[in-house]
N, C-alpha and C positions, 0 to 999 in steps of 0.2 A: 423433803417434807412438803404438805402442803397445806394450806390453811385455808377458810372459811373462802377469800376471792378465787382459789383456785379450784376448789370443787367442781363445780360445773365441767371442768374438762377432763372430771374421771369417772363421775356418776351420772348416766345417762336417763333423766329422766327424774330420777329420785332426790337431788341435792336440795332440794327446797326442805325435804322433811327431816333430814340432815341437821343444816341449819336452824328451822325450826325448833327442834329440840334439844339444841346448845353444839354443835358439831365446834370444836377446839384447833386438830390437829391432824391430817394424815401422813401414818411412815407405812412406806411401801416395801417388802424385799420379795427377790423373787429368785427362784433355785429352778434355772433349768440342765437338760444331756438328754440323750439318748432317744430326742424326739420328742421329750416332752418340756412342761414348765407349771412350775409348781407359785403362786403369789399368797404371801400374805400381807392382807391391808389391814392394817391396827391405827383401829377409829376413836381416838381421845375426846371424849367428853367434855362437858361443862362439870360433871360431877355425875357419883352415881346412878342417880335417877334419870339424870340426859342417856345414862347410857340402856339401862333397863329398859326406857320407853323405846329408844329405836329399836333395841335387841327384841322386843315383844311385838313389833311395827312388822318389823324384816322376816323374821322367823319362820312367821306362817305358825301351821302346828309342829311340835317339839319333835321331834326323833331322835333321841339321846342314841351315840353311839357306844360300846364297849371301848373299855380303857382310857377314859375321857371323863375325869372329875365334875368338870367345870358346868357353871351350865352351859346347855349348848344345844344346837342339833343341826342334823347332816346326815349328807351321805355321800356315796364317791365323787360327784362333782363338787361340794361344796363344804363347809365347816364354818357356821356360825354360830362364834362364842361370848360371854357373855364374865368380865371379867373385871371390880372395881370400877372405875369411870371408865371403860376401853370395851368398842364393840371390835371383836377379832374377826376376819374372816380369811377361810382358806380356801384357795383356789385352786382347782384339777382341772383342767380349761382343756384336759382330752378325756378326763372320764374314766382313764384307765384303772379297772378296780385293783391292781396292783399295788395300785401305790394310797391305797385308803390308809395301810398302817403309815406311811410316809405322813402321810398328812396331819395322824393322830400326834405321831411325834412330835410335830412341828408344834402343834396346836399346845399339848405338853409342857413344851418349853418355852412359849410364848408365854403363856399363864404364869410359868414359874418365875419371870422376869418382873409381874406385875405384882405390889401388893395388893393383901386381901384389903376391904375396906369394911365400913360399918355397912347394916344391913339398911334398905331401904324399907322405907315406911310408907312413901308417899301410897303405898293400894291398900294400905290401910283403913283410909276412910271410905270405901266399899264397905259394904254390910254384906259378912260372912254367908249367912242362913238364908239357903238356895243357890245361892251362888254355882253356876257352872263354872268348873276346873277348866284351868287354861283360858280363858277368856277374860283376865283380865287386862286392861291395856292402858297407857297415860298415854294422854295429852297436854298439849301445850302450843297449839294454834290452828289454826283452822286447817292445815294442810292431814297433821292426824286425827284430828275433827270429822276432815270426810271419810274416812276409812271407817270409823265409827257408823256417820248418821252426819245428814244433809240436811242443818238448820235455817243458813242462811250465809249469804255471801260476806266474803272475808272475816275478822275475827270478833265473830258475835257472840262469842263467851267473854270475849276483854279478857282473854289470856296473857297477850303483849308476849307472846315468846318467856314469860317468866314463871307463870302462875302452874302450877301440873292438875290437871283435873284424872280424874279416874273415872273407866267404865269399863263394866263388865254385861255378859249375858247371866238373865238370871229366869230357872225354872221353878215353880210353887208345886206344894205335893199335889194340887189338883190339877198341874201339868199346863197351865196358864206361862206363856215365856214370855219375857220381854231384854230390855238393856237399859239399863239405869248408867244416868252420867252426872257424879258429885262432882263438883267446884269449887274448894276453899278460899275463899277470897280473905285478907289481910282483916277488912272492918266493913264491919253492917253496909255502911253509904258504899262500898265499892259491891259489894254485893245486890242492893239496889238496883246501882248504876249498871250492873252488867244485865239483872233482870229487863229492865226498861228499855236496852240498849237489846237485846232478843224478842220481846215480845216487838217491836218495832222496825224491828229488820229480821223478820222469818218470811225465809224460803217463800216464794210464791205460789211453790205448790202446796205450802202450809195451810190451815186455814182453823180458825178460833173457835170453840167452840159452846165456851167456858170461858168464864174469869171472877176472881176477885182483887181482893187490893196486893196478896203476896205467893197467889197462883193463876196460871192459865191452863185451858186444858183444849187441845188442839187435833186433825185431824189429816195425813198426811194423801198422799196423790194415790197411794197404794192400799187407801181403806182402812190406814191400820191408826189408833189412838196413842198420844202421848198426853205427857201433863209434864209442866216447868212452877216449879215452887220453891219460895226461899225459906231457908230454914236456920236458923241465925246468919251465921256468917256463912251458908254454905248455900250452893245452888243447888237444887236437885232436878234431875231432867229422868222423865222415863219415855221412852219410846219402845214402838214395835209390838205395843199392845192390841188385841184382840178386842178388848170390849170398852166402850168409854171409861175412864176411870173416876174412882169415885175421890174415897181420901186414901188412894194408897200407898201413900206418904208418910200417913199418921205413925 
């Protein structure tokens, strides 16, 4: 087994987001013969939503395979699933389309080992209407922050590795797209605090363009508009917009 110190010497590159997102535990088992070798790594979580956020992070776009419940997606080199607190992933490290039912099996029985759990909420506070499918994603510190949108150096949401923010892409019928990023924060003054602690540590390719006392409205290196506004206890960020925005918040 390996735990949160020993990561780095199995995930090349990627352990930071790992960690970020509550990484708990890895068990490793691996079935080889006949020239080949087959792994599977079972990624234990902090809790369901640590695990949906990496399983949404890693993924990519879905490709559900036949005979395979879970969530999941894959294909002959790979198998990543998506199960209670535990990101699964199975490994074909030659490729061999042979052995994809192999894999399915594994995957199968893996899941069957795991309880179901309750369902997750935290993309809940996304606003449904326009929402582009499949685009939704959590966060919870600046490492899946950049994967989103490039605010500002290290964690100028005031995440702290706890807090799960949500964002997704979103299209309007008159075809206007953008990506809105919600942030729950616990009470108003931390909500605030993380406001004041963004508008004062944004990106230098940022730049202001707007404000008032519980919104800004900004303009990034690539010509495109965003606006950050607090909305009780919640952050609201839109980026990726086309035209300055007005109240599109309200």
């Amino acid at each position: 087994m390996v735990g949160p110190a020993g990561l780095y010497n199995v995930i090349d590159g990627g352990a930071e987001l790992f960690l970020e997102m509550g990484f708990v535990q890895l068990q490793v088992q691996k079935y080889s013969g006949a020239g080949t070798e087959i792994a599977i790594e079972a990624y234990r979580m902090e809790n369901a939503a640590a695990a949906l956020g990496i399983y949404l992070l890693t993924c990519s776009r879905e490709t559900p395979l036949p005979g395979l419940n879970e969530r999941h997606s894959g294909d002959r080199f790979q198998i990543i699933m998506l199960k209670n607190d535990y990101l699964i992933q199975i490994n074909n490290f030659n490729g061999r389309q042979e052995l994809l039912p192999v894999m399915i099996q594994l995957a199968r029985q893996t899941a069957a080992s795991i309880p179901t759990g309750a369902p997750v909420r935290e993309l809940d506070i996304l606003p449904a209407a326009n929402q582009v499918p499949k685009t939704a994603r959590l966060l919870r510190g600046p490492y899946s922050l950049q994967a989103v949108y490039t605010l500002g150096e290290g964690d100028v949401l005031r995440l702290g590795g706890e807090i799960f923010a949500a964002a997704a892409e979103y299209r309007e019928p008159t075809g206007a797209a953008y990506t809105m990023i919600v942030v729950p924060y616990p009470e108003a003054a931390l909500t605030r605090a993380a406001f004041d602690n963004l508008r004062g540590h944004l990106d230098r390719y940022i730049h202001v363009v707007g404000e008032g006392t519980d919104f800004f409205n900004f303009k990034d290196f690539q010509n495109d508009f965003g606006r950050a506004e607090i909305r009780e206890n919640r952050l609201v960020i839109m980026v990726k917009l086309a035209q300055l925005p007005d109240s599109r918040l309200e």
